[in-house]
C-alpha positions in Angstrom: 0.0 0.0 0.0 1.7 3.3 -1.0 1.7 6.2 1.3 1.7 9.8 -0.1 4.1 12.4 0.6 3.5 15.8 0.6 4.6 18.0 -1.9 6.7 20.1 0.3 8.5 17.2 1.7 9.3 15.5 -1.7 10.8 18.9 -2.8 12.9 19.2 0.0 14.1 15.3 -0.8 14.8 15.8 -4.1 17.1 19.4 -2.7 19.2 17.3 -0.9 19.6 14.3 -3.1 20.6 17.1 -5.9 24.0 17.1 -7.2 26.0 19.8 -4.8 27.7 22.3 -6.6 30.3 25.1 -5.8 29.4 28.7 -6.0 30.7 30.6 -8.2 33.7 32.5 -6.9 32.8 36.5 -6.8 35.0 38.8 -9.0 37.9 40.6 -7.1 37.1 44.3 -6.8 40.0 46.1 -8.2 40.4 49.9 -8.1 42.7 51.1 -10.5 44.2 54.6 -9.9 44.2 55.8 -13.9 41.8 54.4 -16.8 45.2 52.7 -18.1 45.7 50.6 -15.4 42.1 50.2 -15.2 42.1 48.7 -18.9 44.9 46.7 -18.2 43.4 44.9 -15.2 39.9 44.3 -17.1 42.0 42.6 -20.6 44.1 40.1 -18.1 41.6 39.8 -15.4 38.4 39.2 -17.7 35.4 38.0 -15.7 37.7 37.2 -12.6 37.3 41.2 -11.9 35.3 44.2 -11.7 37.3 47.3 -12.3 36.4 50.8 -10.6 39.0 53.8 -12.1 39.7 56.7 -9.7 41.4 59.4 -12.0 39.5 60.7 -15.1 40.9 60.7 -18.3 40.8 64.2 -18.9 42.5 65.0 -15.5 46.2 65.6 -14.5 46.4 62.4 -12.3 49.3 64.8 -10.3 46.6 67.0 -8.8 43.5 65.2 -7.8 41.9 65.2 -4.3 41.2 62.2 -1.8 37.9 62.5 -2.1 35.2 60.5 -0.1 34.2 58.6 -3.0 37.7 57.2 -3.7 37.9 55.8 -0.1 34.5 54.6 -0.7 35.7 52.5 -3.6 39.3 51.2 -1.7 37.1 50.4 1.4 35.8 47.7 -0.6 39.1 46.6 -2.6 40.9 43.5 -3.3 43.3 45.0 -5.2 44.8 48.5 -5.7 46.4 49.3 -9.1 48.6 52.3 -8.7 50.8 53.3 -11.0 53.8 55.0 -8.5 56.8 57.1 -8.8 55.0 59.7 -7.3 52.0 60.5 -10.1 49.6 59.9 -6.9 52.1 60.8 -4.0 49.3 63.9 -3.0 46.1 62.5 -3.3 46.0 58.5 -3.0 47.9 57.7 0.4 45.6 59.7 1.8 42.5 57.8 0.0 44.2 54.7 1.0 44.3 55.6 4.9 40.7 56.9 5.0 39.4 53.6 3.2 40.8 51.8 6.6 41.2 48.3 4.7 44.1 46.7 6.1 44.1 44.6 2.1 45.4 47.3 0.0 48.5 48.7 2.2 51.4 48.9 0.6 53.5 45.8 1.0 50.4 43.3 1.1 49.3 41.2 -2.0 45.7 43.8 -2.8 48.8 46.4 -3.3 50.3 46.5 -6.9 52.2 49.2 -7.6 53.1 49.3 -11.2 56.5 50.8 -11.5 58.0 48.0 -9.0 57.9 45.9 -12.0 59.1 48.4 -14.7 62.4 50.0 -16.0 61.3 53.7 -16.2 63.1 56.5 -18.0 64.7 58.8 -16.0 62.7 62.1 -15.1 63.6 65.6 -15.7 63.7 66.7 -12.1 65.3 69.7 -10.3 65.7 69.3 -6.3 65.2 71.8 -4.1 61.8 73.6 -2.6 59.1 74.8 -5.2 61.1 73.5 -8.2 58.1 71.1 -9.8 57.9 67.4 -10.0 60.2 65.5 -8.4 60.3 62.0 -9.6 63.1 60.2 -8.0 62.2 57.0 -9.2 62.0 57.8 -13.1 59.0 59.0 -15.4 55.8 58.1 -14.2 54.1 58.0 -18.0 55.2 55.2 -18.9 51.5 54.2 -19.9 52.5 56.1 -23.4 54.4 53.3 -24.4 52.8 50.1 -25.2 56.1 47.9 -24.7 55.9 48.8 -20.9 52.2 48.2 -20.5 52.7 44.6 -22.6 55.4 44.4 -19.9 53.3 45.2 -17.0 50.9 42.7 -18.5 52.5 40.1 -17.2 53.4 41.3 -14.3 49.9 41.6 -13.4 48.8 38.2 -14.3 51.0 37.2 -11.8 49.7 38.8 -9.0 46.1 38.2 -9.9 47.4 34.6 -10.5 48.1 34.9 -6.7 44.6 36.0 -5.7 42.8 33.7 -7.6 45.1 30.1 -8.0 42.5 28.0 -9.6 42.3 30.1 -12.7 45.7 31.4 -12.6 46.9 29.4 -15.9 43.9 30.7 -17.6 44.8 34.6 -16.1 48.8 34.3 -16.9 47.6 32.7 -20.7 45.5 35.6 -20.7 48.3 38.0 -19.6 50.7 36.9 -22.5 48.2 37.0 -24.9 47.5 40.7 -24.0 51.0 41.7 -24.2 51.7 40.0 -27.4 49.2 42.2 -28.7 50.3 45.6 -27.9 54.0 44.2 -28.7 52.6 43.5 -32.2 50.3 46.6 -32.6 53.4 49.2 -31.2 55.8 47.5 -33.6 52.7 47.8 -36.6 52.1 51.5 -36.2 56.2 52.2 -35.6 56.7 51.3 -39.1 54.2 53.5 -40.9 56.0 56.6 -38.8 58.6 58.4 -41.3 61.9 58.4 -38.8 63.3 61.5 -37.3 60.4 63.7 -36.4 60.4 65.8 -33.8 58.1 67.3 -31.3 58.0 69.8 -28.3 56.0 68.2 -25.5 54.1 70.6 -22.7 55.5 68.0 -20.2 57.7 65.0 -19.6 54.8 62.5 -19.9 55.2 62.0 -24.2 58.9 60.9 -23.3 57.6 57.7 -23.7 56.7 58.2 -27.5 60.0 58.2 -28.3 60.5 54.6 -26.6 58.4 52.5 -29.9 58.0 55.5 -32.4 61.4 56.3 -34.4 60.7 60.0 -33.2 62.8 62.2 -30.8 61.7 64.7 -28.2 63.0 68.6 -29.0 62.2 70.4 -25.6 59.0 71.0 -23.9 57.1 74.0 -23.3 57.5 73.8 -19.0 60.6 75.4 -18.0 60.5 73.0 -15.1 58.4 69.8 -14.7 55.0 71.3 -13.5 55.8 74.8 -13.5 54.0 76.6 -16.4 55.7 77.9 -19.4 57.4 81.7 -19.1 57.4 84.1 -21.7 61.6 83.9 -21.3 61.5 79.7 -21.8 59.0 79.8 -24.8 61.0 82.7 -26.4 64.4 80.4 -26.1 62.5 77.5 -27.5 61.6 79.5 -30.2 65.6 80.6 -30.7 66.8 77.7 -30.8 64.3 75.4 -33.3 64.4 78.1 -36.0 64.3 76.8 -39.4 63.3 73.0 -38.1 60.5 71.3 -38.8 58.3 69.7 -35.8 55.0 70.3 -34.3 53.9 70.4 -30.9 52.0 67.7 -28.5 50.3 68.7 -25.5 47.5 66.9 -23.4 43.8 67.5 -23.5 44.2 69.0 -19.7 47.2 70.9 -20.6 47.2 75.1 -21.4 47.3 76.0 -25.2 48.9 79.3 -24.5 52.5 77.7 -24.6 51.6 75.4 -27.6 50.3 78.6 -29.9 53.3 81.0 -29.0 55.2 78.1 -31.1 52.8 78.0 -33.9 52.8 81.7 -34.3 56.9 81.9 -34.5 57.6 78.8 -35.9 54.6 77.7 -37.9 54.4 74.0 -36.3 51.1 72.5 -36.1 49.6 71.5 -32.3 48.5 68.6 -32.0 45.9 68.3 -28.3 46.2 64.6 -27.2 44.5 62.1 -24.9 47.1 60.4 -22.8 44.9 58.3 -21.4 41.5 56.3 -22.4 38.2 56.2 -21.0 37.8 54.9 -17.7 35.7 52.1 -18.9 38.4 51.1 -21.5 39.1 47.8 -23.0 42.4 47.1 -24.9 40.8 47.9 -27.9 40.3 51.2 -26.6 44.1 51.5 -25.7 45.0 50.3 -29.1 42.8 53.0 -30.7 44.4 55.9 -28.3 47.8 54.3 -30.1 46.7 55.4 -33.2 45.8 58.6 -31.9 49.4 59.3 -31.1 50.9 58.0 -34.4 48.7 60.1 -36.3 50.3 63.1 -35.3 53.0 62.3 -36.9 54.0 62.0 -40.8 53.9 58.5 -42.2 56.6 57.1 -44.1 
């Protein structure tokens, strides 16, 4: 004689005699400090992340405040992207002690700083008080040259290999795969660059240009890393690149004055450039803001 069971019952029966399966780990929350960085984390790091970008792209990431928002954001990080060598020495450290989370300090695995793992170019400094940037370590821009970020690629699959071991082979695969293409794209656009332009640069950020393109820096526009140009600097420039041919490359952020007082005395076209690309970028973003650069240049 069979018995019923209730309906209730026989559901919860059939719950437990289902197949148990692991949830899905969540993504690390990774704050990224420029869009850049922020686009580098989201190509390697795919659906094992979700990226949050501090700095706008249309902002000098030296002068931004530690607003409530950012510590907001690092309050709830895995993993801080910074990029270091003092771009963010006045505004994150003190976004990073307001969030009060013990995983992003520096020295612990959610802290990557990004120019630990780089060879940067040396920076135009002066010491002494009220004098500009002072970047001890080297050039923080080092996001203008694709080598580095293919580079720093790796590096970061590495770490985020580290905070997520089951899928690091697929992260570190990921990683080379990323860096192989901006290796490929830098060394694509180089070649349609005629060789031996020159430009005047507002600041020492577009060093980097000259690491992948065969193009060579001329001067730049601030007398003194972060100090604006002086009627006595531009007039000098002016002196001394008579009768050459160049243009002049400046940020989006950047003044214009400096940039026009060259086109006016030496005819050379200005050329207003993102450094950076959006915060929500993917690598195909960062590719695109490549081309950006090469355009403002001859081809060959």
């Amino acid at each position: 004689m069979s018995r019923h069971i209730p309906g209730a019952v026989l559901a919860l029966i059939l719950l437990v005699l289902l197949p148990v399966t692991p949830a899905l780990a969540q993504p690390l929350q990774v704050v990224a400090s420029t869009p850049s960085l922020g686009m580098l984390a989201r190509a390697v790091g795919d659906d094992q992340v979700q990226v949050r970008v501090l700095a706008p792209a249309d902002r000098d990431p030296h002068y931004l405040d530690a607003r409530p928002s950012y510590m907001a954001q690092l309050r709830r990080a895995d993993l801080l992207l910074e990029i270091g060598a003092g771009l963010e020495e006045g505004w994150l450290p003190a976004a990073v002690r307001g969030a009060a989370n013990p995983a992003i300090n520096s020295g612990r695995p959610g802290h990557f700083r990004a120019a630990d793992h780089l060879t940067l170019r040396a920076s135009i400094t002066v010491e002494g008080p009220n004098l500009g940037h002072v970047h001890g370590e080297g050039n923080p821009h080092f996001n203008l040259d694709p080598l580095r970020m293919a580079s720093l690629a790796v590096a970061l699959g590495e770490r985020l290999g580290e905070l997520r071991p089951d899928e690091a082979g697929i992260i570190r695969a990921r990683a080379a795969e990323v860096a192989t293409g901006l290796r490929t794209h830098a060394e694509a656009l180089a070649a349609t660059v005629k060789p031996g332009q020159g430009f005047v640069a507002y600041h020492e950020d577009l060093d980097y240009l000259t690491e992948w393109l065969p193009v060579q820096g001329l001067g730049y526009l601030e007398p003194v890393p972060g100090l604006p140009p002086t009627a006595r600097h531009l007039s000098a420039l002016v002196d001394g690149l008579q009768g050459r041919d160049g243009r002049v490359l400046h940020a989006v952020y950047q003044p214009a004055r400096g940039g026009e007082f060259l086109q006016r005395h030496l005819g050379w076209p200005v050329h207003r450039v993102s450094l950076e690309p959006p915060m929500d970028a993917e690598l195909e973003d960062y590719l695109r803001l490549m081309e950006t650069w090469v355009a403002t240049f001859e081809r060959s």
